[in-house]
N, CA, C and O atoms as a printed pandas DataFrame, in Angstrom:
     atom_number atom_name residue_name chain_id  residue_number  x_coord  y_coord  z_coord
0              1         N          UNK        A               1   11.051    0.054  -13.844
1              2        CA          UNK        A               1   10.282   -0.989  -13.203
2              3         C          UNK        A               1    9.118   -1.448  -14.074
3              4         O          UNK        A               1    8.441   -2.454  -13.857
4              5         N          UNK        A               2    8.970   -0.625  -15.046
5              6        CA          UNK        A               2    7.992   -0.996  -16.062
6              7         C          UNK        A               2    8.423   -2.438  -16.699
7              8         O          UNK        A               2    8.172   -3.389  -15.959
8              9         N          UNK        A               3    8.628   -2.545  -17.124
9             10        CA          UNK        A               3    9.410   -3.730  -17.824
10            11         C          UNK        A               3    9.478   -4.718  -17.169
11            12         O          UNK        A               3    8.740   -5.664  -17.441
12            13         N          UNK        A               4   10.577   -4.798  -15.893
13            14        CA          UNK        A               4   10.258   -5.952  -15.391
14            15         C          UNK        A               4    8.926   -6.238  -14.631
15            16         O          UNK        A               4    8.768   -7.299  -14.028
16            17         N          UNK        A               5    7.907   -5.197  -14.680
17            18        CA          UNK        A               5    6.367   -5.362  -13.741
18            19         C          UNK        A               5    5.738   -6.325  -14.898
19            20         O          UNK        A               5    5.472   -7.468  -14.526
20            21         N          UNK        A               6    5.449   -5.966  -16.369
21            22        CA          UNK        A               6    5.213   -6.826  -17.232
22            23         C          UNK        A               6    6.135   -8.541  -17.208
23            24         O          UNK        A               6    5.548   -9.387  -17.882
24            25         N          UNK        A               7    6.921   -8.836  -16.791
25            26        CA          UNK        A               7    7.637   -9.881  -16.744
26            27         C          UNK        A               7    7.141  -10.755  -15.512
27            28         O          UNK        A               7    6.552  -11.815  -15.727
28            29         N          UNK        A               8    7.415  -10.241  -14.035
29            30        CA          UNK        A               8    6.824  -10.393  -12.796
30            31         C          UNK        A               8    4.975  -10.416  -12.826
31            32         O          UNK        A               8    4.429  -11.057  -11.927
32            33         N          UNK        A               9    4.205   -9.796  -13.741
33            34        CA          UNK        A               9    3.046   -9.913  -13.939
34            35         C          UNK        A               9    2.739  -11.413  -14.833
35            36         O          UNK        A               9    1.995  -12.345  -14.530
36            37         N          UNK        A              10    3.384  -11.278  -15.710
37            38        CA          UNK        A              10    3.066  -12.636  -16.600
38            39         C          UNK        A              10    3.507  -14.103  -15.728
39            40         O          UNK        A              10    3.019  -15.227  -15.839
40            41         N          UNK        A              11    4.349  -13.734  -15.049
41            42        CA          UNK        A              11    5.141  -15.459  -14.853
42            43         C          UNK        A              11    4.579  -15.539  -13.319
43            44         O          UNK        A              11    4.617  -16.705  -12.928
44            45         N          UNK        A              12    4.076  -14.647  -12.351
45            46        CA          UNK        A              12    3.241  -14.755  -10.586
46            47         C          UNK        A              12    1.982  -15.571  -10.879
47            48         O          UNK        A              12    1.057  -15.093  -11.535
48            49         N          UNK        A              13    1.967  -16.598  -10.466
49            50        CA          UNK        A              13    0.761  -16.978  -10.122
50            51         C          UNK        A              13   -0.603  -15.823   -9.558
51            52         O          UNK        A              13   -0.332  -15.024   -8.662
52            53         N          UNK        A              14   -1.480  -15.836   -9.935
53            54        CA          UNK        A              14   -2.437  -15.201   -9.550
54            55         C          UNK        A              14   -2.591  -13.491   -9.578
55            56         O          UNK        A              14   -3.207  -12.642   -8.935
56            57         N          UNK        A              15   -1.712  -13.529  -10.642
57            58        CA          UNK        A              15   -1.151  -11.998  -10.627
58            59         C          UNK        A              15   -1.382  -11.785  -12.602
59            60         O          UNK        A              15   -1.398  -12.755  -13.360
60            61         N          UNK        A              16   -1.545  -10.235  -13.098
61            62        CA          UNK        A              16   -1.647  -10.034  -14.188
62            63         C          UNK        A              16   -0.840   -9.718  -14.549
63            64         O          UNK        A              16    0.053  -10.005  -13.752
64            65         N          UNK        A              17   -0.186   -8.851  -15.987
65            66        CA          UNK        A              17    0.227   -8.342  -16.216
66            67         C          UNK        A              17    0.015   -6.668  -15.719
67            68         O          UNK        A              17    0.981   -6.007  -15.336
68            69         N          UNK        A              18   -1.054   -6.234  -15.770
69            70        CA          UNK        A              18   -1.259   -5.411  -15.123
70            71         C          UNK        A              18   -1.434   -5.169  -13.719
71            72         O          UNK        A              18   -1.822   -4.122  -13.202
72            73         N          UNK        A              19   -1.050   -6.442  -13.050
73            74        CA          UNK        A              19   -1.084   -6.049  -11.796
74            75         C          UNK        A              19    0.714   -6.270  -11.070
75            76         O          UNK        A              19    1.418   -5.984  -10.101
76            77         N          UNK        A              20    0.706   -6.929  -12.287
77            78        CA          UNK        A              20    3.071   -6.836  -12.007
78            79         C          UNK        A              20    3.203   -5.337  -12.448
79            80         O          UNK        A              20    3.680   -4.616  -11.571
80            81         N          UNK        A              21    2.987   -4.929  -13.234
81            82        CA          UNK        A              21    3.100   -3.360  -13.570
82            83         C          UNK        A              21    2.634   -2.309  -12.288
83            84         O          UNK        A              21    3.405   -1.495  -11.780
84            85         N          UNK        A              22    1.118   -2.520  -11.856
85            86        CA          UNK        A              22    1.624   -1.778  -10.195
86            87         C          UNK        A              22    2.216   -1.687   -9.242
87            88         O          UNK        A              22    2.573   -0.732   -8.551
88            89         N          UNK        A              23    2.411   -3.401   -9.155
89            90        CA          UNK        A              23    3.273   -4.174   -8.044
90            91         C          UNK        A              23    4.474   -3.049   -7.757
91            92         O          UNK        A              23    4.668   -2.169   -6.919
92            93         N          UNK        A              24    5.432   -3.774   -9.370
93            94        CA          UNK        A              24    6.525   -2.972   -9.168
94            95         C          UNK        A              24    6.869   -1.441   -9.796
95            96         O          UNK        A              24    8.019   -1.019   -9.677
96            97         N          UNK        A              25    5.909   -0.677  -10.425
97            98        CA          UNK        A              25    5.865    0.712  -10.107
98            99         C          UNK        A              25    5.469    1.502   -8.910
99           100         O          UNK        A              25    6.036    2.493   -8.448
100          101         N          UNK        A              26    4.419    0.908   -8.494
101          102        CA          UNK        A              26    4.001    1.535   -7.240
102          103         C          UNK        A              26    3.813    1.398   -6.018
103          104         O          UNK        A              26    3.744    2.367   -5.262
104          105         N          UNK        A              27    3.688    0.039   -5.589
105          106        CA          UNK        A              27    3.814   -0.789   -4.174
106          107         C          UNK        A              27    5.712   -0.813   -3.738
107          108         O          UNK        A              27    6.290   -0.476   -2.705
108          109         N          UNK        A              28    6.311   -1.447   -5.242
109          110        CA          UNK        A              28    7.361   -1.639   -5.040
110          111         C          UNK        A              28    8.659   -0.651   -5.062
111          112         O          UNK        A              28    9.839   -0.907   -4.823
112          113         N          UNK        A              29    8.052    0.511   -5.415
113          114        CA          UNK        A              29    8.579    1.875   -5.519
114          115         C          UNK        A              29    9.662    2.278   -4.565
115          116         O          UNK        A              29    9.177    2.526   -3.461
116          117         N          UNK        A              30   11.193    2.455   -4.617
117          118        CA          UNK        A              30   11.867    2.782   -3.816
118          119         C          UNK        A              30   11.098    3.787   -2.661
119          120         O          UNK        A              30   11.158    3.624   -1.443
120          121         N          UNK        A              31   10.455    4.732   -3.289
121          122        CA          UNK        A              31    9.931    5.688   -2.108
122          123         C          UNK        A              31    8.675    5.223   -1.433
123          124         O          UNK        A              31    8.357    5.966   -0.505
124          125         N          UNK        A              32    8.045    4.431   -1.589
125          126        CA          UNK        A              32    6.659    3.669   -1.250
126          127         C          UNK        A              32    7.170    3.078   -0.220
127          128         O          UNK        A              32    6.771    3.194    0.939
128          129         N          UNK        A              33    8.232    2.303   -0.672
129          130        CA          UNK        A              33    9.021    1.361    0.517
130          131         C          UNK        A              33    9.508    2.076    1.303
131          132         O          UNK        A              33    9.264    1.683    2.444
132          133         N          UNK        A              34   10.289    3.250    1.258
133          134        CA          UNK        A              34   10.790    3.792    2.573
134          135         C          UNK        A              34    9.334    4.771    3.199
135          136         O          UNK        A              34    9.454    5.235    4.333
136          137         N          UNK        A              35    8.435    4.956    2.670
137          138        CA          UNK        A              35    7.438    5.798    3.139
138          139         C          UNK        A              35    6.587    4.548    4.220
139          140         O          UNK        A              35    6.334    4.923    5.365
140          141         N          UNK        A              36    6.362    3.751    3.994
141          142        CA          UNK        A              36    5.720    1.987    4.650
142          143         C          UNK        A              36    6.532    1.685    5.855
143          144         O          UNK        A              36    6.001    1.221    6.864
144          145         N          UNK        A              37    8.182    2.006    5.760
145          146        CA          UNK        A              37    9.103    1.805    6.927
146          147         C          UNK        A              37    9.073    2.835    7.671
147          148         O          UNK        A              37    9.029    2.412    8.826
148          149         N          UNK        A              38    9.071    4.284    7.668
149          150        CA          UNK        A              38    8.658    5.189    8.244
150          151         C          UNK        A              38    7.002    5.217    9.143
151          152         O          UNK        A              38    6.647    5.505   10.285
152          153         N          UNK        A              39    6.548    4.902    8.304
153          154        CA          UNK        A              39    5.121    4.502    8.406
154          155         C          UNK        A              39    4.834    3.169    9.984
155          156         O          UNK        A              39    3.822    2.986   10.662
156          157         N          UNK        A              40    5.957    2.624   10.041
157          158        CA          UNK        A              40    6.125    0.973   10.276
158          159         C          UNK        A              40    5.114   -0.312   10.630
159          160         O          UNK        A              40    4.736   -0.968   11.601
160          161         N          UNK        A              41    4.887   -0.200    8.799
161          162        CA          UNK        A              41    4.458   -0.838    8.680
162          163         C          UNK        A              41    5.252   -2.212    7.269
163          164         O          UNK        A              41    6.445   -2.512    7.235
164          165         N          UNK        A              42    4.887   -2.402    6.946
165          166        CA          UNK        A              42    5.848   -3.039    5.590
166          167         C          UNK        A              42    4.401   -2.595    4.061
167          168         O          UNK        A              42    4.872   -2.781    2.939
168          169         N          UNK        A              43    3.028   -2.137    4.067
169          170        CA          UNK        A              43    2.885   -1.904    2.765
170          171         C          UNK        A              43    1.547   -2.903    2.712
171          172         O          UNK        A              43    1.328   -3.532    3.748
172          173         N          UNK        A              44    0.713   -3.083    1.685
173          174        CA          UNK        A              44    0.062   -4.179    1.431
174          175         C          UNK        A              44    0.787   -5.263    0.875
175          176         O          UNK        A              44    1.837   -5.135    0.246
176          177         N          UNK        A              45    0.100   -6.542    1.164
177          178        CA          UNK        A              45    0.354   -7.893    1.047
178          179         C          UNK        A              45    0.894   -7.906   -0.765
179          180         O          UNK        A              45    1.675   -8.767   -1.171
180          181         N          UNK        A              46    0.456   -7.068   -1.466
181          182        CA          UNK        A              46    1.316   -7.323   -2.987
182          183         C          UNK        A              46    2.148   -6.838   -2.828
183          184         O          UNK        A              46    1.993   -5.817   -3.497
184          185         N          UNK        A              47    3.327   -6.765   -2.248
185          186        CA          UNK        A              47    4.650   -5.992   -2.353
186          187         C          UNK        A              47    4.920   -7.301   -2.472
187          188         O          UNK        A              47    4.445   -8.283   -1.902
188          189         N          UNK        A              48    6.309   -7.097   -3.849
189          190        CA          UNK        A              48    6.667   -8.306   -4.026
190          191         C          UNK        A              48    7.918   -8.789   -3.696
191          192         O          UNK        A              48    8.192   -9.985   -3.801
192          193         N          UNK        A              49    8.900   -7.741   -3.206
193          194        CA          UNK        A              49    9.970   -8.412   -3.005
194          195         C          UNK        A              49    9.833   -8.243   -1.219
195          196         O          UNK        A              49    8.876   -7.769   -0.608
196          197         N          UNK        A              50   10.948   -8.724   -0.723
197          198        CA          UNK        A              50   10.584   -8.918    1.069
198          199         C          UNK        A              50   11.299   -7.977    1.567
199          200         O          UNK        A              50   12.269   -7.790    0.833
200          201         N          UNK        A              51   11.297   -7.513    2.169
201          202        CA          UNK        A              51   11.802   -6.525    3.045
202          203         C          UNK        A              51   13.205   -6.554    3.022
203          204         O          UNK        A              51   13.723   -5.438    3.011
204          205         N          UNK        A              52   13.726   -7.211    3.014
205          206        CA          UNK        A              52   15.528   -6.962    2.592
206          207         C          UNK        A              52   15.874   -6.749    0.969
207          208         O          UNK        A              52   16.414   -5.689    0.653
208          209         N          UNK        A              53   15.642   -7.514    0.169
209          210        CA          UNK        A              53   15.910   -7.278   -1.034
210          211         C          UNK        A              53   15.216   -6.023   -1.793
211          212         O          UNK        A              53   15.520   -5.520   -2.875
212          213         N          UNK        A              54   13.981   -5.609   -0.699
213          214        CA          UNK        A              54   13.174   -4.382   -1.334
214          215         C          UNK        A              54   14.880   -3.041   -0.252
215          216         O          UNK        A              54   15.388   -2.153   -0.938
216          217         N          UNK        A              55   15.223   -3.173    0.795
217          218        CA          UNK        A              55   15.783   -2.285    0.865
218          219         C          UNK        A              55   17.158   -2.323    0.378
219          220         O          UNK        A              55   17.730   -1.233    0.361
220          221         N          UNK        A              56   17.853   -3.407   -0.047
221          222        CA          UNK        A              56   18.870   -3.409   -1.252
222          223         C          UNK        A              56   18.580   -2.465   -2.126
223          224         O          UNK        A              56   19.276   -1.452   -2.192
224          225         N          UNK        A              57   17.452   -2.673   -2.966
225          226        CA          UNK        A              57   16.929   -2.116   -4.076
226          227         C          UNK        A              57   17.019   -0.734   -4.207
227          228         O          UNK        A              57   17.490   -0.151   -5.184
228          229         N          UNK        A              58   16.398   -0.040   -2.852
229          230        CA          UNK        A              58   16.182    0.835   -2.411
230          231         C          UNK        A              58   17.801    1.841   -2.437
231          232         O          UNK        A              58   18.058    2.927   -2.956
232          233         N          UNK        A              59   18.440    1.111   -1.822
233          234        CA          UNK        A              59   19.877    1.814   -1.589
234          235         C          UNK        A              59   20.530    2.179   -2.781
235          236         O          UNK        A              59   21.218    3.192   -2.910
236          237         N          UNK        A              60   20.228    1.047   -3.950
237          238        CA          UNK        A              60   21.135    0.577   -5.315
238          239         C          UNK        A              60   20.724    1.667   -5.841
239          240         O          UNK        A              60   21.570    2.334   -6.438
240          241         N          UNK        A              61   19.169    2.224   -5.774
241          242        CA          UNK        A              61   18.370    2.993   -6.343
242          243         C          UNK        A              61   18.591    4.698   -6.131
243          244         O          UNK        A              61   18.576    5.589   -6.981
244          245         N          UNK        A              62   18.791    4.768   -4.703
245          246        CA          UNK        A              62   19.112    6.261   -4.420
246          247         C          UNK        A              62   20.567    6.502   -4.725
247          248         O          UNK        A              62   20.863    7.597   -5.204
248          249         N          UNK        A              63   21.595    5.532   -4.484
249          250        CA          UNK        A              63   23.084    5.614   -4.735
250          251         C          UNK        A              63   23.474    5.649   -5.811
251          252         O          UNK        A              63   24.611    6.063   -6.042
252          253         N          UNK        A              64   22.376    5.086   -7.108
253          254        CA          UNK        A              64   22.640    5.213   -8.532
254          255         C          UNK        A              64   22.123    6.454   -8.600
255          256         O          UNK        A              64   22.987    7.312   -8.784
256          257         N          UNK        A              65   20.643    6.989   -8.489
257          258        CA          UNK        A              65   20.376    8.522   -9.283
258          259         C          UNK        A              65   21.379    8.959   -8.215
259          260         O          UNK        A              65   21.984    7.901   -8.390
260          261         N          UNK        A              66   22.166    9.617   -7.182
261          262        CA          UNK        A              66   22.826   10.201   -6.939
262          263         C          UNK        A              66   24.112   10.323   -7.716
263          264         O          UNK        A              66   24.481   11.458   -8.015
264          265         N          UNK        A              67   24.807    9.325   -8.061
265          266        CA          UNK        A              67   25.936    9.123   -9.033
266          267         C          UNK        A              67   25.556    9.469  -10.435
267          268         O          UNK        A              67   26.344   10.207  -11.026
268          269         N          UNK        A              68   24.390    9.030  -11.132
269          270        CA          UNK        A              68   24.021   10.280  -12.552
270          271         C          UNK        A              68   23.734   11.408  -12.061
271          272         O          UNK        A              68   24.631   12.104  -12.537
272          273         N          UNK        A              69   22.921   12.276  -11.253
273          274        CA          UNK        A              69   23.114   13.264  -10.664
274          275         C          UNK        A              69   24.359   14.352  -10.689
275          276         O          UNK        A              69   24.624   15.442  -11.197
276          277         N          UNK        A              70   25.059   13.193   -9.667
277          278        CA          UNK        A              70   26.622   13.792   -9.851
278          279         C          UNK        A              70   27.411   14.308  -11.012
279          280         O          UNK        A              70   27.917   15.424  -11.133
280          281         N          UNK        A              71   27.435   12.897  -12.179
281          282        CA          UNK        A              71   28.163   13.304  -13.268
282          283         C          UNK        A              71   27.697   14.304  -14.204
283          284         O          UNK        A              71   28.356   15.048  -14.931
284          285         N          UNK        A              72   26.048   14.156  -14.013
285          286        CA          UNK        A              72   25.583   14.603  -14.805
286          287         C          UNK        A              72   26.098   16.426  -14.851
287          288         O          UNK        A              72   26.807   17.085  -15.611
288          289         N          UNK        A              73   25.214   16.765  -13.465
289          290        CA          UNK        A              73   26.149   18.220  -12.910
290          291         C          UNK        A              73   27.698   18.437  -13.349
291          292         O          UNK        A              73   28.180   19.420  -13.911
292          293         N          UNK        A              74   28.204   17.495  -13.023
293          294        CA          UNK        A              74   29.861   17.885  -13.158
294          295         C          UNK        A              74   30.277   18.141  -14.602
295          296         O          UNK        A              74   30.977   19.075  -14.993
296          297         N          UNK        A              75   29.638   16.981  -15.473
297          298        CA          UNK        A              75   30.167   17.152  -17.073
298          299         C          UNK        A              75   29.527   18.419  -17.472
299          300         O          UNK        A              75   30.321   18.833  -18.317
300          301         N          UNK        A              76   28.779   19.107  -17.403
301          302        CA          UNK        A              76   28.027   20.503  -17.270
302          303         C          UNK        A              76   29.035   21.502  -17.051
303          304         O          UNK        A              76   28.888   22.545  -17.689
304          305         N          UNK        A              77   29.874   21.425  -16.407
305          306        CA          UNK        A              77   31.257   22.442  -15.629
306          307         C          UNK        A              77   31.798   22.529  -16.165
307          308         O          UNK        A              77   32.822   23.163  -15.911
């Protein structure tokens, strides 16, 4: 999320580079987001993606490290 926070920081209106870099390391954080929905609330007003595409993200995110996870363990065997 580093990377694209520098990208999303430069091109947001009213936003830095360093503040796309928190956005999406730490507001936008798969676990931030499900900790905010638990929470129920949705997060502060800089979360940048909306509530559906942040829990896409979210899913893509736990279902991918689970699948390196997986292989990773298995090619190990």
């Amino acid at each position: 999320m580093f990377i694209p926070g520098i990208i999303v920081g430069a091109l947001k209106s009213g936003r830095t580079v360093g503040d796309g870099i928190t956005d999406l390391t730490y507001y936008n954080c798969p676990w931030e987001q499900i900790a905010y929905a638990f929470e129920g609330g949705y997060g502060p007003d800089v979360v940048i993606f909306n509530k559906v595409v942040g829990w896409i993200i979210n899913v893509i995110w736990v279902v991918g490290a689970s699948v390196v996870a997986i292989v990773f363990i298995n090619s190990r065997s």
